[in-house]
C-alpha positions in Angstrom: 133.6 104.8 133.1 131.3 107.9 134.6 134.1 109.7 135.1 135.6 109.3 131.3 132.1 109.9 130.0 131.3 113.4 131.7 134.7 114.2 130.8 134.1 113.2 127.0 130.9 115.9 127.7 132.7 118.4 129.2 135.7 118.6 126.5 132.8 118.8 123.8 131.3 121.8 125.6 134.3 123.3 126.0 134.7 123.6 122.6 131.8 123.3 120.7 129.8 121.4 118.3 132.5 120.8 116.0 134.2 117.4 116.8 133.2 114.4 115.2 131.8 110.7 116.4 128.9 109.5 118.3 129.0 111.4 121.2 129.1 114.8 119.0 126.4 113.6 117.1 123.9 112.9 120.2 124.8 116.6 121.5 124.5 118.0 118.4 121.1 115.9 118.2 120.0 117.3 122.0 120.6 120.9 121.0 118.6 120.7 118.1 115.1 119.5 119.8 113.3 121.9 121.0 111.7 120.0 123.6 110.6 121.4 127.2 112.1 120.2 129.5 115.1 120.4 127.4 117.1 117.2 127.3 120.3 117.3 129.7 123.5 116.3 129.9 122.9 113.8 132.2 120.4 111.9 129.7 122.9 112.3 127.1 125.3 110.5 129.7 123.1 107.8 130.6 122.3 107.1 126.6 126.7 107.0 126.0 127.0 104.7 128.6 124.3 102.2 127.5 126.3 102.1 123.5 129.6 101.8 125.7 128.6 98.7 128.3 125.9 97.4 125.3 128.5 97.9 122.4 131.6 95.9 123.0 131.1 92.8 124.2 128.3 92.3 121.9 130.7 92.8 118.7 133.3 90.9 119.9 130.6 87.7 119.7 129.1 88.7 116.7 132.3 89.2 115.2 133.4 85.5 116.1 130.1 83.5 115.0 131.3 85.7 111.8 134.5 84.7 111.8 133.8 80.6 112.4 130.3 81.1 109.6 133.0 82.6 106.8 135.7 79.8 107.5 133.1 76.8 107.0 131.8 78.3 103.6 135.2 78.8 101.1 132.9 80.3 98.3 131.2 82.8 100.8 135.0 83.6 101.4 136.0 83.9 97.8 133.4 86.4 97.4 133.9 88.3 100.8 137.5 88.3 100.2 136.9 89.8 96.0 134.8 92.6 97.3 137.0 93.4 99.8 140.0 93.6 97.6 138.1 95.4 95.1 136.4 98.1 97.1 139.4 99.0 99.8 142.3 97.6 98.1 145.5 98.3 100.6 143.9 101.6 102.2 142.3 101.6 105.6 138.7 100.9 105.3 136.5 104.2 106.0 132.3 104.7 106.8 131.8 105.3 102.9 133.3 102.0 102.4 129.9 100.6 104.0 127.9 100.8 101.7 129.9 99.3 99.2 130.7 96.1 101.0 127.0 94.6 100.4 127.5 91.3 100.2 129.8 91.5 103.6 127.2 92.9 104.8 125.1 90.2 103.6 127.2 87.4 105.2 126.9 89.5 108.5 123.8 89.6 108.8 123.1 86.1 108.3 125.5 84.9 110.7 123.7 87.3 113.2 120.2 85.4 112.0 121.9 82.2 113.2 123.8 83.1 115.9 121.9 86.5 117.5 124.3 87.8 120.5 121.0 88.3 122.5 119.7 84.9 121.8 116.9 85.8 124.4 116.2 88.3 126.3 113.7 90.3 124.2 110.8 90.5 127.2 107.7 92.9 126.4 104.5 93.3 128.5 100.8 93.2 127.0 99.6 96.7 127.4 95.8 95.4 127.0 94.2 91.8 126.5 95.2 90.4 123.3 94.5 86.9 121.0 97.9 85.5 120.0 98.0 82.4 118.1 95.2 80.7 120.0 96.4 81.9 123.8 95.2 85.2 125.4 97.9 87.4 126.9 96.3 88.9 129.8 96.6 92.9 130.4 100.1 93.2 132.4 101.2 89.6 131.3 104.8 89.0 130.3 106.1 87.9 126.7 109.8 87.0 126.0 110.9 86.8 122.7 114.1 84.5 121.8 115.2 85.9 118.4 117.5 82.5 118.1 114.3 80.5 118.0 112.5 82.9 115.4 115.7 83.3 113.2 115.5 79.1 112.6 111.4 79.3 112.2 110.7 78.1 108.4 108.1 79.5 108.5 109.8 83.0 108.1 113.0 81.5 106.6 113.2 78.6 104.4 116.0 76.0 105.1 116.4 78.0 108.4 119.3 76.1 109.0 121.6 76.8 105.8 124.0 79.1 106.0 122.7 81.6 102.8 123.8 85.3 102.8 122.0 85.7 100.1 118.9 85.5 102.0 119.7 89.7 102.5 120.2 90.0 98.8 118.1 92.7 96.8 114.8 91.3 95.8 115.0 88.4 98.1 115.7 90.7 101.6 111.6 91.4 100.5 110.8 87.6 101.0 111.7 88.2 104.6 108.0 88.8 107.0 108.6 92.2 109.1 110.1 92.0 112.6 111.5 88.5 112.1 115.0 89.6 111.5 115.5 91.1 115.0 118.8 90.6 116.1 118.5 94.2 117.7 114.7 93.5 118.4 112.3 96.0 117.2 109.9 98.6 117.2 110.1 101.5 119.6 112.8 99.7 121.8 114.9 98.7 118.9 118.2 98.8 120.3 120.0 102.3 119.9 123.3 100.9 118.8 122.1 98.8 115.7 123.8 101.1 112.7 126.5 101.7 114.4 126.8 97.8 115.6 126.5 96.5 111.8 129.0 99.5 110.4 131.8 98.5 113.2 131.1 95.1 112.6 131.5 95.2 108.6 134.5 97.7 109.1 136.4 95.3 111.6 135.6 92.2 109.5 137.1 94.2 106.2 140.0 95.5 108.1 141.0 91.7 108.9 140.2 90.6 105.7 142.4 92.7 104.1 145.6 91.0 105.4 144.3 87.8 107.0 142.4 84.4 106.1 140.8 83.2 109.1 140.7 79.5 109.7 139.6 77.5 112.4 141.6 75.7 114.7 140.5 72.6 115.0 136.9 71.8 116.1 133.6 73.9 115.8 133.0 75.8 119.3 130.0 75.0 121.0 127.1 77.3 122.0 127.2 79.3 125.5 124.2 81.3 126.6 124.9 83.7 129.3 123.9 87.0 128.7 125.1 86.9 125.5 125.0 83.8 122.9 128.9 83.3 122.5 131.1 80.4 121.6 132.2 78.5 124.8 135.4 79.2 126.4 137.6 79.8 123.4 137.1 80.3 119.4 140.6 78.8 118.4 140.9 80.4 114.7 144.8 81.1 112.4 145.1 83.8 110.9 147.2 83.0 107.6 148.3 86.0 106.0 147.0 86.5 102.9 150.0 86.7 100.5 149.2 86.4 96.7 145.8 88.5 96.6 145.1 87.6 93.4 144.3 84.0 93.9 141.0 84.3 96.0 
């Protein structure tokens, strides 16, 4: 992997600024900060191999808690399914397509609010003495936060157990307290991936969608926690290709 990514680095020097994707964009980034020390290649390494090792096994789960959320809820479908149709059609799905696919988005984000890949291992460290609800966190103490347990609070969401994509709907994504949605977790050390996690995530879940339904096959998975949250063993789902379009 070290070796691929300072080649990937190299290539790009080799010939300038002009390619296109992530690692373009962080070099690009680099040489526009004026910043002394400058930054180097080797930080720009360090921050492509954390979005390589942090990016793929993390869709893959999100994508199936996805997959099994949309094949319990046949209305969710229906709509997923319509906008899909209606925004790509037959073409391959692009970035501009993004923004267009709300309510996919929508659906995504709630399934990550009930099934967060990093269920928890959010750990931050009390910089000074602090009051938090009725306990004192002493200077240097340890707090881990488990974004699984705050996603089903109802305090912050009501009916935290019901599936609702709507939840992340204009007007009612307002409803929703700050830094209680933290799939990526938040502030400063927000992951680094999260746009481009929930774009390839929304892309990949069009790009099925536009040929497949996906069912499962036969019995809801059961919960895993490694370091990831992740169906056990398997997710057993058919993919029946979708051939009269117009029905859904």
């Amino acid at each position: 992997m070290d070796d691929l990514i300072w080649k990937q680095i190299r290539e790009h020097r080799k010939i300038g600024l002009v390619r296109t994707g992530m690692l373009a964009q962080m070099l690009e980034a680099a040489a526009a900060v004026h910043s002394d020390p400058p930054i180097t290649d080797a930080e720009i390494r360090d921050q492509a191999a954390m979005l390589f090792i942090a990016g793929h096994d993390t869709t893959s789960a999100a994508l199936a808690w996805f997959r099994y959320l949309l094949s319990q809820y046949p209305e969710v479908e229906r709509r997923v399914l319509h906008e899909v149709d209606t925004v790509i059609g037959e073409r391959p799905a692009v970035n501009d397509d993004v923004p267009k696919l709300s309510y996919l988005e929508m659906v995504v984000r709630e399934s990550m609010r009930l099934y967060p890949v990093a269920g928890f291992l959010y750990g931050r460290e009390a910089v000074e003495d602090v009051q938090l609800g009725g306990f004192t966190l002493w200077r240097g103490s340890w707090v881990f936060i488990a974004p699984y347990i705050v996603h089903r609070d109802a305090r912050l969401f009501p009916n935290p157990e019901v599936f609702d994509p709507d939840r992340f709907a204009p007007g009612r994504i307002d409803e929703i307290p700050p830094n209680s949605f933290i799939p990526f977790g938040g502030g400063p050390r927000i992951c680094a991936g999260n746009r481009l996690a929930l774009m390839q995530i929304v892309l990949l879940a069009a790009t099925i969608l536009q040929r497949f339904r996906i069912v499962l096959d036969p019995a809801p998975p059961e919960k895993e926690l490694g370091i990831l949250l992740r169906p056990k063993e398997a997710l057993h789902m058919c993919a029946l290709a979708r051939s009269n379009r117009a029905a859904c």
